[in-house]
LUMTI-114071 format. One record per residue: residue number from 1; x, y, z of N, C-alpha, C, O in turn. Coordinates in steps of 0.1 Angstrom, whole numbers, plus 5000, padded with zeros to 4 digits. Layout:
REM residues N
{NUM, {X, Y, Z}, {X, Y, Z}, {X, Y, Z}, {X, Y, Z}};
...
This chain:
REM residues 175
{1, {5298, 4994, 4781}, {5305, 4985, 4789}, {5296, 4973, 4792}, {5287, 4975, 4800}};
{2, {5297, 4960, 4786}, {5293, 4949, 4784}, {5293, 4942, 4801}, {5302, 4934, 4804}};
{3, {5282, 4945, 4812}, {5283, 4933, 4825}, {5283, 4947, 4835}, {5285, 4946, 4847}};
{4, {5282, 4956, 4830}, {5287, 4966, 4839}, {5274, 4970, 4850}, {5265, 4975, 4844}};
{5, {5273, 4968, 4858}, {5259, 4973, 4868}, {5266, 4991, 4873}, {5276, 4998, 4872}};
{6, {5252, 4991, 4877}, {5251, 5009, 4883}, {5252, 5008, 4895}, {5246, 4999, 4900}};
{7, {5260, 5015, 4901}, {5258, 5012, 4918}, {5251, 5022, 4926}, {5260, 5021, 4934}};
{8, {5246, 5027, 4930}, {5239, 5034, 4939}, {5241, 5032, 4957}, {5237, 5022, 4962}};
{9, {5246, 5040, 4963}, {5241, 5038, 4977}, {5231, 5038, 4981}, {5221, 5041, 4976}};
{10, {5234, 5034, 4994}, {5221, 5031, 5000}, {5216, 5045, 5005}, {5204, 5046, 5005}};
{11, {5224, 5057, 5009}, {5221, 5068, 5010}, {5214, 5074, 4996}, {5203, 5078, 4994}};
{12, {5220, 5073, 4991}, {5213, 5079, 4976}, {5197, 5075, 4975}, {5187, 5083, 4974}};
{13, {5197, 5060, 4975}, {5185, 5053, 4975}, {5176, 5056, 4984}, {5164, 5058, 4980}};
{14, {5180, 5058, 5001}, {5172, 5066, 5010}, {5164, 5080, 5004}, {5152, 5083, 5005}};
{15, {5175, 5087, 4999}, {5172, 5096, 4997}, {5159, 5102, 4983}, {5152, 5112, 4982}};
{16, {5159, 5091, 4975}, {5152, 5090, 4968}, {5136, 5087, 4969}, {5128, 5086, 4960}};
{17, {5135, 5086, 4984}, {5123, 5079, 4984}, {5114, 5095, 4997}, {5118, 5102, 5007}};
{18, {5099, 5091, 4988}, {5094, 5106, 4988}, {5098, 5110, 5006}, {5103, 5122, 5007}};
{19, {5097, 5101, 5022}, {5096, 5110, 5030}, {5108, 5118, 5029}, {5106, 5130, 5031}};
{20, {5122, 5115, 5025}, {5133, 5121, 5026}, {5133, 5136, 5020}, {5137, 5146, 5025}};
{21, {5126, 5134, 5005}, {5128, 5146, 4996}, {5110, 5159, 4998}, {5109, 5171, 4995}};
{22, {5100, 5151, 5003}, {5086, 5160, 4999}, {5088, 5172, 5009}, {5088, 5184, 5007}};
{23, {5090, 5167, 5021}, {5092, 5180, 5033}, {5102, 5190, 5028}, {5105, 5198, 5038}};
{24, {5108, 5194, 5017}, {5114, 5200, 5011}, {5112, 5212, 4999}, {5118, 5221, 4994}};
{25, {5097, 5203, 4997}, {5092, 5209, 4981}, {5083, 5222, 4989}, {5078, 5224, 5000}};
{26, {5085, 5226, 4980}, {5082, 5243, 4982}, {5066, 5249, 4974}, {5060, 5260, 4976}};
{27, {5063, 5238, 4966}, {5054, 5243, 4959}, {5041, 5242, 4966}, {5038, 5230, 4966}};
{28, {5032, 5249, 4973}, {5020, 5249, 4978}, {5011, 5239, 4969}, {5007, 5229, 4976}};
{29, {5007, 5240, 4956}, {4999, 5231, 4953}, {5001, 5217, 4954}, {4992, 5210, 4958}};
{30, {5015, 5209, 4951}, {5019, 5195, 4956}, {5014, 5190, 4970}, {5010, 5179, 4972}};
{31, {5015, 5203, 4981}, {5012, 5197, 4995}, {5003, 5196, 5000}, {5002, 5189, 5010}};
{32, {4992, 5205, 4991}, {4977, 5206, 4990}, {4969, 5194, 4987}, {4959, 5190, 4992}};
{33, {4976, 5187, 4977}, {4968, 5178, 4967}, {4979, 5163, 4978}, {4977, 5152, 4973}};
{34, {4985, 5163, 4986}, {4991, 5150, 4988}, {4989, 5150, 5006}, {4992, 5159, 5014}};
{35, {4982, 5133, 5007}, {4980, 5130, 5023}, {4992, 5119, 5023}, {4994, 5111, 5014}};
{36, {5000, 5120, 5037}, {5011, 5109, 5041}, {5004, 5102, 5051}, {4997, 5108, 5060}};
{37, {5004, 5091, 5051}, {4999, 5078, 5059}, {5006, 5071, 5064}, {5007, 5060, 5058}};
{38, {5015, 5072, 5075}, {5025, 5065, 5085}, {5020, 5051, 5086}, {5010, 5049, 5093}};
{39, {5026, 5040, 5079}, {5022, 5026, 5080}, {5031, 5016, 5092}, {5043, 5014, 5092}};
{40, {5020, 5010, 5102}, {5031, 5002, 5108}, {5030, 4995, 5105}, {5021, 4990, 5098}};
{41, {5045, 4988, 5110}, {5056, 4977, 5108}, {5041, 4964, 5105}, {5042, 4958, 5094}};
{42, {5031, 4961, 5113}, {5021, 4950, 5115}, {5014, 4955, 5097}, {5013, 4946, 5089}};
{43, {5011, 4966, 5094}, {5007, 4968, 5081}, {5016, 4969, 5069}, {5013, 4969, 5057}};
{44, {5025, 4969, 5073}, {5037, 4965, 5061}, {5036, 4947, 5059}, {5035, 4939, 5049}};
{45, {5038, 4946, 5073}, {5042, 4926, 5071}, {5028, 4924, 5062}, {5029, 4920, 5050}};
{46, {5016, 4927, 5067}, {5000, 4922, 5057}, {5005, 4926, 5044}, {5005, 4917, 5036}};
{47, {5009, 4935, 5040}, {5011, 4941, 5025}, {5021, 4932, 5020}, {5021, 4931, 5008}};
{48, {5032, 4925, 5028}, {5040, 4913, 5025}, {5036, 4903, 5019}, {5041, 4900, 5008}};
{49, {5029, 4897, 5026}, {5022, 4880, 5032}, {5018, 4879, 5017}, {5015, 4889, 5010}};
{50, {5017, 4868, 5013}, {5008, 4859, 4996}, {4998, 4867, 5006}, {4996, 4873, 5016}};
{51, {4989, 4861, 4991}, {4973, 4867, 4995}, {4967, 4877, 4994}, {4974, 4886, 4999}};
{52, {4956, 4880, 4990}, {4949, 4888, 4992}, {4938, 4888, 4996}, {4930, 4886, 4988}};
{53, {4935, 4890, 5011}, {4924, 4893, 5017}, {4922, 4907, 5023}, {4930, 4908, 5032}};
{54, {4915, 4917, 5023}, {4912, 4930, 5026}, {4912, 4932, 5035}, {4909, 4920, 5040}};
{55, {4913, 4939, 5045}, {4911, 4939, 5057}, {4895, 4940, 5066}, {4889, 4949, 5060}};
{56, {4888, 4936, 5075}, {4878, 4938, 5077}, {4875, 4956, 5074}, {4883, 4965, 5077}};
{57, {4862, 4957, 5070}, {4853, 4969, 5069}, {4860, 4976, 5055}, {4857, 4988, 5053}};
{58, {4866, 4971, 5050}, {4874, 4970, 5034}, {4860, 4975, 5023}, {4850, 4969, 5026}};
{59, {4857, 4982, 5013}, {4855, 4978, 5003}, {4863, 4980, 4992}, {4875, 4982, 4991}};
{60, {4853, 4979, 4981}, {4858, 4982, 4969}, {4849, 4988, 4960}, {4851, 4988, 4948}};
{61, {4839, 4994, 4965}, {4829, 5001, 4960}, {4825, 5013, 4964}, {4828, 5014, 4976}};
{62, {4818, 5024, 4961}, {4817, 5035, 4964}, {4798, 5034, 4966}, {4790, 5042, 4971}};
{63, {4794, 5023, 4961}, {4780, 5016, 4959}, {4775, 5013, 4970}, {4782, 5005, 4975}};
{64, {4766, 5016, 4978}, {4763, 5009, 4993}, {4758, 4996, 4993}, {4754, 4992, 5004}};
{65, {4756, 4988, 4981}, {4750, 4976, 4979}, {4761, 4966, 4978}, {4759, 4954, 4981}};
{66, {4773, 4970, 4975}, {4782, 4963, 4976}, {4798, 4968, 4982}, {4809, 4967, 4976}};
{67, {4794, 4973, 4993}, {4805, 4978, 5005}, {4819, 4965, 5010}, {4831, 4965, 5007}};
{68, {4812, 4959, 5015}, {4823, 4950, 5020}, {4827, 4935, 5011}, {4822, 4929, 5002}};
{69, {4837, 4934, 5017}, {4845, 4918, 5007}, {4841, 4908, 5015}, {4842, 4907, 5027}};
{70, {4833, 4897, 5004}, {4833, 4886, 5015}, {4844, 4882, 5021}, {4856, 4883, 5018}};
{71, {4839, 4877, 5029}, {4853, 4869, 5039}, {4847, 4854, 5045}, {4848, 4849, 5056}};
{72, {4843, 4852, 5037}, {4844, 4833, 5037}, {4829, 4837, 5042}, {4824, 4848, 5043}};
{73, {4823, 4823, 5044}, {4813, 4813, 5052}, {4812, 4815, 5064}, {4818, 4806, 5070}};
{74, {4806, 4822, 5071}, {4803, 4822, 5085}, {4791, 4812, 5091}, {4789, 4809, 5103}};
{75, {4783, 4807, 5080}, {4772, 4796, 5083}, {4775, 4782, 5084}, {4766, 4775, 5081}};
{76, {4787, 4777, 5089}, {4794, 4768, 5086}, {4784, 4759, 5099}, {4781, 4764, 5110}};
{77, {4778, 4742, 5092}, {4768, 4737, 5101}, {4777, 4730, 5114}, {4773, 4730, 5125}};
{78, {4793, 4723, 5109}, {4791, 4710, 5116}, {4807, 4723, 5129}, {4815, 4719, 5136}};
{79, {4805, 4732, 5127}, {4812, 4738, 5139}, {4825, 4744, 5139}, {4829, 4753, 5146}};
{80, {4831, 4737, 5128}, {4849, 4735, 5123}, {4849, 4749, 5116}, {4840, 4755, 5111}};
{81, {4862, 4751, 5116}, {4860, 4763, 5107}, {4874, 4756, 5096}, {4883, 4749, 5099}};
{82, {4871, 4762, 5084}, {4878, 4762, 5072}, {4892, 4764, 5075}, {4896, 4775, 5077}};
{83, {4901, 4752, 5076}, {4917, 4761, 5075}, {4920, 4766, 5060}, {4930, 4771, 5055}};
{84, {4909, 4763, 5053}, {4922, 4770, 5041}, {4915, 4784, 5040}, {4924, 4791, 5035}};
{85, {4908, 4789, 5041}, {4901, 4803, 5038}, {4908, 4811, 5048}, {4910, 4807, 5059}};
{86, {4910, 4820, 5044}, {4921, 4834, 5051}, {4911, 4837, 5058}, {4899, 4835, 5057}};
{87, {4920, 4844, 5068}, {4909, 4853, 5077}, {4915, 4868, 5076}, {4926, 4872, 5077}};
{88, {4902, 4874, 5075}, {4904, 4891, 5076}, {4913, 4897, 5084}, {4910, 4897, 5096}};
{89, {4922, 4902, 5081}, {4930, 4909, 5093}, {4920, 4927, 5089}, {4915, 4933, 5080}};
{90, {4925, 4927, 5105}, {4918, 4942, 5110}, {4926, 4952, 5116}, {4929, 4951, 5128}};
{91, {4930, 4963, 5109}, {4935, 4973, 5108}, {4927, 4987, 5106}, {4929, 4995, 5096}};
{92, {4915, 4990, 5118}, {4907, 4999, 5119}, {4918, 5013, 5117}, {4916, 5022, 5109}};
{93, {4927, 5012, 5124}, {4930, 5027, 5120}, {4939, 5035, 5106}, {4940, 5046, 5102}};
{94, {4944, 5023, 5102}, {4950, 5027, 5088}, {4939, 5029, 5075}, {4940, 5036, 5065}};
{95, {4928, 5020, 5080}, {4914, 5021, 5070}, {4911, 5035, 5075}, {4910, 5041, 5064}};
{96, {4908, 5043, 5084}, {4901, 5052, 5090}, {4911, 5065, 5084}, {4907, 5075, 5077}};
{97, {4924, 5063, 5088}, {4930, 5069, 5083}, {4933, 5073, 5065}, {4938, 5083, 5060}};
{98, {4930, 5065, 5061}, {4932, 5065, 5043}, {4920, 5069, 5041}, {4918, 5076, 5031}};
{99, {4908, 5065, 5051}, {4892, 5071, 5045}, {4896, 5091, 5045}, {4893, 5099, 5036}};
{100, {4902, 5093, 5059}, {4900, 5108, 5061}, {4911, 5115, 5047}, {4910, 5126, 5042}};
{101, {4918, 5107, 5045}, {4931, 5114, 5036}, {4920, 5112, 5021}, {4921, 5121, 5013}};
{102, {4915, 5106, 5020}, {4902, 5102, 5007}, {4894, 5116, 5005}, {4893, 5124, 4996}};
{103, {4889, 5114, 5019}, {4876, 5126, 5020}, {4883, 5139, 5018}, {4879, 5148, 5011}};
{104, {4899, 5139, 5026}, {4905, 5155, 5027}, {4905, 5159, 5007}, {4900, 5168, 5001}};
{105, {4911, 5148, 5004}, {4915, 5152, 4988}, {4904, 5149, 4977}, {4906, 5147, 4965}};
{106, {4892, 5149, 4985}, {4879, 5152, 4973}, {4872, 5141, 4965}, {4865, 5141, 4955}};
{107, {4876, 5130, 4974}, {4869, 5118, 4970}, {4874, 5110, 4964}, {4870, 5098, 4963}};
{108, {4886, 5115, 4956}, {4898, 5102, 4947}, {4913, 5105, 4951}, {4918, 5116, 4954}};
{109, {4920, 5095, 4949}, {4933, 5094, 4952}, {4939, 5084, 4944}, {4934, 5073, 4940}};
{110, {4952, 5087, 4943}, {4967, 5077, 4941}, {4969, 5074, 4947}, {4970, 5083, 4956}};
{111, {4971, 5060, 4951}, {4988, 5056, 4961}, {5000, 5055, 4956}, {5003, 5053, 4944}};
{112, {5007, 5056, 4967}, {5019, 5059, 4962}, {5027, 5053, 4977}, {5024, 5057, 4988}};
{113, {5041, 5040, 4974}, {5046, 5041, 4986}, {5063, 5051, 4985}, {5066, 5061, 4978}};
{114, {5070, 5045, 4992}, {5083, 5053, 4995}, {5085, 5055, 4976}, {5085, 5067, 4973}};
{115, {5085, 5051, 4971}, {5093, 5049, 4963}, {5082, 5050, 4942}, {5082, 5056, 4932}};
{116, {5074, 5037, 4949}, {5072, 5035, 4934}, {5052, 5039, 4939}, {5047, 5041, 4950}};
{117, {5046, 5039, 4927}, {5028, 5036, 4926}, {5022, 5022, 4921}, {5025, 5021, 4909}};
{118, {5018, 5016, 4923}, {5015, 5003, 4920}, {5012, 5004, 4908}, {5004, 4995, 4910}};
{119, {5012, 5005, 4897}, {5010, 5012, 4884}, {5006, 4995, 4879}, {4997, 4992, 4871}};
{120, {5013, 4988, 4882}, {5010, 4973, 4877}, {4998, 4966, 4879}, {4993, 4958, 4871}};
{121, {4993, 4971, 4892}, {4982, 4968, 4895}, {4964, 4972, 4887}, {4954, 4965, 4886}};
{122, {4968, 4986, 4882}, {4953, 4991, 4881}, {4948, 4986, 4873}, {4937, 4991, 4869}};
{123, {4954, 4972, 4864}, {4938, 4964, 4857}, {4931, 4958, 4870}, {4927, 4947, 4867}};
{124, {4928, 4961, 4884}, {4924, 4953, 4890}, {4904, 4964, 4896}, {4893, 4961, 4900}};
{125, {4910, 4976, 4892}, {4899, 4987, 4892}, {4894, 4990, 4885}, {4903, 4993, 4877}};
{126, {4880, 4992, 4880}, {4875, 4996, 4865}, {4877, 5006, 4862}, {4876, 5016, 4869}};
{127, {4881, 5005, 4847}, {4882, 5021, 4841}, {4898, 5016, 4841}, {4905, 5024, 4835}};
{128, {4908, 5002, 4846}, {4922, 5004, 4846}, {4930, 5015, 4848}, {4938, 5020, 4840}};
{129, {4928, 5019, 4861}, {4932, 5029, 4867}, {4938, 5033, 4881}, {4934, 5027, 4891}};
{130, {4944, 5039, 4882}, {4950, 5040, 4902}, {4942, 5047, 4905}, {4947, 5050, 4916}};
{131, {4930, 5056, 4903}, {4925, 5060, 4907}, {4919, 5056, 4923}, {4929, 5051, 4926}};
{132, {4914, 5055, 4930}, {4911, 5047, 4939}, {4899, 5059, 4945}, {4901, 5071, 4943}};
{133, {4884, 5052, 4955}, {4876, 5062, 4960}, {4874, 5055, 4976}, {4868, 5059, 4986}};
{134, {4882, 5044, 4975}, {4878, 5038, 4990}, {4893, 5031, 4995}, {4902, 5028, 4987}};
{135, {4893, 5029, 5007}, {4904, 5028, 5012}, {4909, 5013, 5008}, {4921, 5010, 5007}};
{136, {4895, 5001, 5006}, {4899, 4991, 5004}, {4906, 4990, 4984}, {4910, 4979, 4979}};
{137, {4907, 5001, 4977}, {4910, 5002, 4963}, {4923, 5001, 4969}, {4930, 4990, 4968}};
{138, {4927, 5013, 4976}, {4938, 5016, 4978}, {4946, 5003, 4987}, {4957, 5000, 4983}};
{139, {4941, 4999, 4993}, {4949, 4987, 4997}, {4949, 4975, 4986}, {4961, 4972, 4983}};
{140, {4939, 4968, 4978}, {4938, 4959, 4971}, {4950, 4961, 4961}, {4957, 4951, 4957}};
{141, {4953, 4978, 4957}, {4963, 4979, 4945}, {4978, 4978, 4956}, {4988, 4973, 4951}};
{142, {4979, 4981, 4964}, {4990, 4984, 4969}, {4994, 4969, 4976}, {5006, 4967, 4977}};
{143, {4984, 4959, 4981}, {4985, 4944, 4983}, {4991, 4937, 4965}, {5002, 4931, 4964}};
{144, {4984, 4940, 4956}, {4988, 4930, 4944}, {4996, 4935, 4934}, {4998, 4930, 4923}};
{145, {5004, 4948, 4941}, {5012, 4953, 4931}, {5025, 4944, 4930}, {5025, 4937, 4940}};
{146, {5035, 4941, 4923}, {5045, 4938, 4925}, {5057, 4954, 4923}, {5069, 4952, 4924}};
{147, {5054, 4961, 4922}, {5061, 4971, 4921}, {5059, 4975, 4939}, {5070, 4976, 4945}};
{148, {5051, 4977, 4944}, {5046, 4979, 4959}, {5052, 4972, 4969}, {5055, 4977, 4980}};
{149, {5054, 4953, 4960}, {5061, 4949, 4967}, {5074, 4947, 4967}, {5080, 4940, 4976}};
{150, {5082, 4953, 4957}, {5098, 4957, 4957}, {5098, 4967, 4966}, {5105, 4964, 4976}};
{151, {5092, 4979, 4967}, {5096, 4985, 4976}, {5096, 4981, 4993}, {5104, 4987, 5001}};
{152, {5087, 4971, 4996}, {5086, 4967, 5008}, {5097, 4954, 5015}, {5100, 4949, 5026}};
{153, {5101, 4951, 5002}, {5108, 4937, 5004}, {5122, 4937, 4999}, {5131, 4931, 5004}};
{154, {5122, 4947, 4984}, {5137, 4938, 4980}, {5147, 4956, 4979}, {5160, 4957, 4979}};
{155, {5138, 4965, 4979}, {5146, 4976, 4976}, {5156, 4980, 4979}, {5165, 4979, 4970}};
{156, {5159, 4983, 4987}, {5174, 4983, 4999}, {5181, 4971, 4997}, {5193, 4973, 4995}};
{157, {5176, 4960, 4997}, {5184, 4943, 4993}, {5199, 4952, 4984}, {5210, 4952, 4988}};
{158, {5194, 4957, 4971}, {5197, 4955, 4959}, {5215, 4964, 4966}, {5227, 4960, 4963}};
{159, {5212, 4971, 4972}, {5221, 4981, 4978}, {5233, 4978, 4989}, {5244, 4983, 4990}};
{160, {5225, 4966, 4995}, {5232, 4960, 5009}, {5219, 4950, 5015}, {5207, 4951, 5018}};
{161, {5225, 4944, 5016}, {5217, 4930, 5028}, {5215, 4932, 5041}, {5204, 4930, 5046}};
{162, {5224, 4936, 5047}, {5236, 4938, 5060}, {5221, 4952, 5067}, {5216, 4960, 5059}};
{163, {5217, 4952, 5080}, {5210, 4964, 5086}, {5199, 4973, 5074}, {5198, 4984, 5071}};
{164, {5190, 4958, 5069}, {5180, 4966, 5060}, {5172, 4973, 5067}, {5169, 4985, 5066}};
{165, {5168, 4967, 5075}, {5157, 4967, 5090}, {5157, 4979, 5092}, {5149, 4988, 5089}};
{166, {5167, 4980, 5097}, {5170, 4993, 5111}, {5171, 5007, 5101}, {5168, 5017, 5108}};
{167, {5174, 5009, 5092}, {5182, 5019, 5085}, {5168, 5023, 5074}, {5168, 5034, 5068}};
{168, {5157, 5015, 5072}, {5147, 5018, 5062}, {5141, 5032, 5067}, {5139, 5035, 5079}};
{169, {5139, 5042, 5053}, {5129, 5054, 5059}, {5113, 5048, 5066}, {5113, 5036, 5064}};
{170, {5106, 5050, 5070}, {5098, 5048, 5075}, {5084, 5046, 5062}, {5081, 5056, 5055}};
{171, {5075, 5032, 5060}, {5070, 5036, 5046}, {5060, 5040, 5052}, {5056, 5039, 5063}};
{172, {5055, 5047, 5040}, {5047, 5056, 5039}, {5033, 5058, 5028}, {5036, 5065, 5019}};
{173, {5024, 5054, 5028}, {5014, 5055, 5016}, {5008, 5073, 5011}, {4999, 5080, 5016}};
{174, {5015, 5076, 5004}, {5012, 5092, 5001}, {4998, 5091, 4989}, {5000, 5088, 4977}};
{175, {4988, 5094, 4993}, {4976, 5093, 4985}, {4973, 5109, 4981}, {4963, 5111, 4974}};
């Protein structure tokens, strides 16, 4: 059938996305090997926004020589500060939280949000991989995915316009 679209509800679509269905799975080893990371509403909008800037205390290295992301010029002489250079937003406890879910599962991890894995992203890690060993990996892929960002932005759209807000499962980063 030539024009024909698939329709899906928006229940269906709810339902699809892992918090609705994991609290269900039965298999011990899946629940062993997977940490859930309740993201707020303030760390969804950052995973929104253009840009990429990491959040302070971010890396991208497992290296101690190169832990943190720069974040602009702090030596700046005549006083002014740069409007076009981003500034770090800081989200201590979602970093803190992704480090312990890191450490719990042995030093590497996937992300993963409601729905999809950034899979688009991992030329951005060496080795081209989702692999991830630090919390700022895990954010950096989950910031520049565009798969990451359907789920946060247009998913439910596709379903209904009308009470996306109110009605979303709650996302979730499952590493």
């Amino acid at each position: 059938m030539a024009g024909a679209s698939l329709r899906v509800s928006r229940q269906e679509l709810i339902n699809c996305s892992i918090p609705a269905w994991y609290p269900g799975v039965q298999e011990p080893y899946i629940q062993e090997c997977s940490v859930f990371v309740p993201l707020p509403v303030e760390f969804v909008e950052y995973l929104k926004a253009d840009g990429i800037v990491l959040p302070q205390g971010c890396s991208l290295s497992t290296d101690e020589h190169e832990t943190e992301q720069p974040t602009g010029s702090d030596d700046s002489d005549d006083g002014e500060e740069d409007s076009h250079e981003d500034k770090a937003p800081d989200f201590p406890a979602i970093v803190e939280r992704i480090q312990t879910a890191i450490d719990t599962l042995g030093g590497r991890v996937v992300p993963k949000l409601n729905w999809s894995t950034p899979r688009d992203a991992s030329w951005l890690l060496p080795g081209n991989t989702l692999e991830c060993r630090t919390p700022g990996e895990v954010i950096l892929l989950l910031k520049s995915s565009d798969f990451a960002a359907h789920d946060l932005i247009q998913c439910l759209m596709t379903v209904s316009i009308k009470r996306v807000v109110k009605q979303l499962p709650p996302t979730m980063c499952c590493v």
